[in-house]
C-alpha positions as CSV (number, residue, x, y, z in Angstrom):
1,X,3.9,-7.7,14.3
2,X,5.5,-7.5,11.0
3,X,6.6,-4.1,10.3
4,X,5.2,-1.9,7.1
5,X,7.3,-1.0,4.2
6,X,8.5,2.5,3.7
7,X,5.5,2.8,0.6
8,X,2.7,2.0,2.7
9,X,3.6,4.6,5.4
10,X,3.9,7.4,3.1
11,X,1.1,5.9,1.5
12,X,-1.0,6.2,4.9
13,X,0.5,9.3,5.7
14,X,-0.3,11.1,2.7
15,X,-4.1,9.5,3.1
16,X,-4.0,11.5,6.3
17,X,-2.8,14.7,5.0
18,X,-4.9,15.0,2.2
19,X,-8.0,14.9,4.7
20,X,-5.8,17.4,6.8
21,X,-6.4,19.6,3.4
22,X,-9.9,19.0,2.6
23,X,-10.8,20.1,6.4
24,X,-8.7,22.8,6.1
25,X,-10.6,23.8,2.8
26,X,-13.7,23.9,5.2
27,X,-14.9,26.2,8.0
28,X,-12.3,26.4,10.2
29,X,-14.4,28.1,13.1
30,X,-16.1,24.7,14.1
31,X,-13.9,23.3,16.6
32,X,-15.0,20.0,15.4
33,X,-13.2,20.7,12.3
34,X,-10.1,21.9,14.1
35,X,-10.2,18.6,16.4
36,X,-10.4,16.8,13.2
37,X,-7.6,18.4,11.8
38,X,-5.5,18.0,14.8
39,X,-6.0,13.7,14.8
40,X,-5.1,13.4,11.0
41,X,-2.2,15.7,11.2
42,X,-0.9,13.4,14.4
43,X,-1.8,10.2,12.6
44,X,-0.2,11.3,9.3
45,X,3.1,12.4,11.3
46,X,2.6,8.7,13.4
47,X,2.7,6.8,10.1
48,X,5.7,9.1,9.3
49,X,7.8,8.0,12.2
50,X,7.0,3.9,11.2
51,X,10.0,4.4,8.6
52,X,13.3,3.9,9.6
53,X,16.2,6.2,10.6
54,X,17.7,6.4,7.5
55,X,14.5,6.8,4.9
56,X,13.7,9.9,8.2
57,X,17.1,11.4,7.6
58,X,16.6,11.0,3.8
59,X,13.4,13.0,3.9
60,X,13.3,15.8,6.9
61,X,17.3,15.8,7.3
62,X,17.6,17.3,10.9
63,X,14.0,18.6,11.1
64,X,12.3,15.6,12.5
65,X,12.9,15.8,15.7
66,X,11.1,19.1,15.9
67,X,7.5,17.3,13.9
68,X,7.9,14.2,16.7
């Protein structure tokens, strides 16, 4: 499997947080909505941890560990 570059994972990852924001916008008592929330946040933060150990570093310093 060829691996992705660095601009199509943030790419994909900011796809995924965007939604995260629109839902959020939304009525948050439908557990639906929350569910929803909760897969986009996880595949955003999935895409996020395609890019490599020093493009991580460069964006969530010594943070990352505690988002994966």
């Amino acid at each position: 499997m060829r691996r992705r570059q660095p601009k199509q994972l943030l790419q994909e990852a900011m796809t995924h947080f965007e939604v995260v924001g629109d839902y959020g916008s939304g009525d948050l008592s439908d557990q639906k909505t929350i569910d929803a929330i909760c897969m986009r946040l996880s595949a955003g933060i999935e895409a996020l941890s395609g890019l490599g150990d020093a493009d991580r570093a460069a964006l969530f310093g010594d943070v990352w560990h505690e988002m994966w």
